[in-house]
KEVORO-593447 format. One record per residue (C-alpha): x, y, z. Coordinates in steps of 0.2 Angstrom, whole numbers, plus 5000, padded with zeros to 4 digits. Layout:
BEGIN
XYZ;...
//
This chain:
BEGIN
513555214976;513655214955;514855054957;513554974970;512154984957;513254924943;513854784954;511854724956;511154744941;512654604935;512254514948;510454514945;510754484925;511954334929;510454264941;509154284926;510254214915;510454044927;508454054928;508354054909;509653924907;508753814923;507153844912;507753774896;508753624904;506953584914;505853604896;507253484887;507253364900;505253364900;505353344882;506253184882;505653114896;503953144893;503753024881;504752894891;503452904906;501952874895;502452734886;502752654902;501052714911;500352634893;501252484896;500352444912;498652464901;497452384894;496952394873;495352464878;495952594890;496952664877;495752644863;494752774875;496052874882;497752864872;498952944884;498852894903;499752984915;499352834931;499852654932;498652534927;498552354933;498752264916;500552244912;500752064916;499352034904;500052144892;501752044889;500951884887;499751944875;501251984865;501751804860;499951724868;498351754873;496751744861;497651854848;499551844849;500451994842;501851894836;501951704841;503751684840;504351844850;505551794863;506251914877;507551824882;508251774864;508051964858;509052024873;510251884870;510651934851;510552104853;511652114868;513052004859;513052124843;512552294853;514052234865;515252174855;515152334843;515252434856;516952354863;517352374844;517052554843;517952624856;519252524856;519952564840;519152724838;520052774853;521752684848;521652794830;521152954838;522752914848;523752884835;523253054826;523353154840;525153074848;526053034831;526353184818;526553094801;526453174784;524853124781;524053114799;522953274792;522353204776;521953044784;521053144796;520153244783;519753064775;518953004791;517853154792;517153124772;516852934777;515753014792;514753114779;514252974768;512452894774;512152704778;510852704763;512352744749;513352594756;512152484761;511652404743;513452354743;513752304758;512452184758;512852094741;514652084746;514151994764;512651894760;513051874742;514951844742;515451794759;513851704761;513451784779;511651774780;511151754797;512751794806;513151914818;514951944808;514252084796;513352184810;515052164822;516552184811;516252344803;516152424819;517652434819;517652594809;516852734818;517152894811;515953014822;516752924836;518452954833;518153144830;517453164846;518953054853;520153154843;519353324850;519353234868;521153204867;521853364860;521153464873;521253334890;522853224884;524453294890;525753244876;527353254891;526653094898;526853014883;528753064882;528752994901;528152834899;529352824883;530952894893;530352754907;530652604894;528552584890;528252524873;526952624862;525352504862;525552494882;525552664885;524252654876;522952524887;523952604903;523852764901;522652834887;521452714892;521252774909;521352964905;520152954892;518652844902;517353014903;517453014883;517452824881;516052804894;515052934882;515252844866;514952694873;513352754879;513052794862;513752654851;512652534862;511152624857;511452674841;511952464839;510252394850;509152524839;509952474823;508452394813;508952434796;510652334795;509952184805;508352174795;509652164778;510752044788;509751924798;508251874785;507651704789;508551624805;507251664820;508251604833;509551764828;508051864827;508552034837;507452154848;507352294834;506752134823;505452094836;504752224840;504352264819;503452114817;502352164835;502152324828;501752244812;500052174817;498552254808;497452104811;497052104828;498152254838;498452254854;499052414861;499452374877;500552214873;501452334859;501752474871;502352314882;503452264869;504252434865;504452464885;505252294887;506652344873;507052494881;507752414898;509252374893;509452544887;509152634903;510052514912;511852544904;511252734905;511152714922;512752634924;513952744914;512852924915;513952994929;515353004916;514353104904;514453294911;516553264912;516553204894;515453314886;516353444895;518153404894;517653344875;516953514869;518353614875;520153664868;521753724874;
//
């Protein structure tokens, strides 16, 4: 009977446990989505509805409206915004750097993790300092040496090529790998006649999809939110004016503001967003998972 007792009260702590966990997951989500839902419900509102009630939980009927109030209508929030060419740009840098980064973020965490070298732990140690240093330190430099020496105002090289190095994404990579990349079937491709950089594409590439669908996720973010290098980089050309760039000079109205064709604008930025959320979200759970543990 003793045993009985001991054997429910476990079970009954492990189920309060899964309540509290269940509860925390529920607040978290709340907490993010939340805001989502009423920028959207804002979106389909009017300025005056908002002037007089902030946050709206309902649909309105004013959207349409809303989006061309941002470029037109009686008080334009910004006269040369253009959707279309936003999502353009920013889907060629946010796409191209995203390629970039876990590409060779995955290729170098491969390369530390298959390969033992003398220095394959310093260089590690090297790419984690890198990761410590903020944009802000660099970013004097890096801007006088592209706009300045290279004379590459304007372009989309400068936001692109330095993708390339990733440091955050080739520690998770790095982590991914030790604990879900089985070193044997390196030595089997190698013993069947596979040269190194196709084992590589063949077989890393494939086994390491959950973590690469992750930091994809993220690199595209991080790259379509990324205001601050563009802003430094793309200074006077309009017509490779990006989203983030956009919506600043919508957000930047103080004559006339419109609320509703600046929630408008912000939700139109985010589509892309939730769309390749959408479309790579089912790999997040085996990444993070596989990804946070060790063998």
């Amino acid at each position: 009977m003793e045993n009985v007792g001991v054997k429910d009260n476990y079970i009954l702590v492990q189920r309060l446990k899964s309540a509290g966990c269940f509860i925390v997951c529920v607040l978290l989500a709340l907490i993010c989505l939340v805001p989502l839902y009423i920028m959207i419900m804002n979106a389909t509102h009017g300025d005056a509805a908002l002037r007089a009630q902030p946050l709206q939980f309902l649909p309105g009927g004013d959207l349409m409206t809303n989006i061309k109030n941002i470029a037109g209508g009686e008080f334009p929030q910004s006269p040369n915004f253009n959707v279309w060419l936003g999502y353009r740009n920013s889907l060629i840098i946010a796409g191209c750097t995203t390629v970039l980064t876990v590409f060779f973020s995955a290729l170098t965490s491969y390369g530390l993790t298959v390969y033992d070298f003398k220095i394959r732990d310093g260089a590690y140690t090297f790419i984690l300092a890198v990761m410590m240093i903020p944009i802000q330190v660099t970013s004097t430099g890096f801007v006088k040496f592209m706009v300045g020496t290279l004379g590459l105002a304007n372009s989309y090289i400068p936001l692109i090529i330095p993708a390339i190095a990733a440091p955050a994404v080739v520690f998770y990579m790095r982590q991914y790998m030790k604990s879900s990349f089985p070193l044997d079937i390196v030595e089997a491709a190698r013993i069947d006649g596979s040269g190194e950089f196709r084992t590589f594409l063949t077989i890393a590439i494939p086994m390491c999809k959950p973590a690469i669908a992750v930091q994809a996720i993220f690199a595209f973010v991080q790259n379509w939110n990324n205001f601050y290098t563009q802003n430094m980089i793309i200074i006077s050309n309009e017509k490779r004016f990006t989203m983030p760039i956009m919506i600043q000079s919508v957000l930047g109205q103080d004559k006339h503001p419109n609320l509703g064709a600046q929630y408008a604008a912000v939700a139109l930025s985010v589509i892309p967003i939730i769309v390749i959320y959408l479309i790579l979200s089912r790999f997040i759970v085996a990444g993070v998972a596989l990804g946070g543990v060790k063998e």
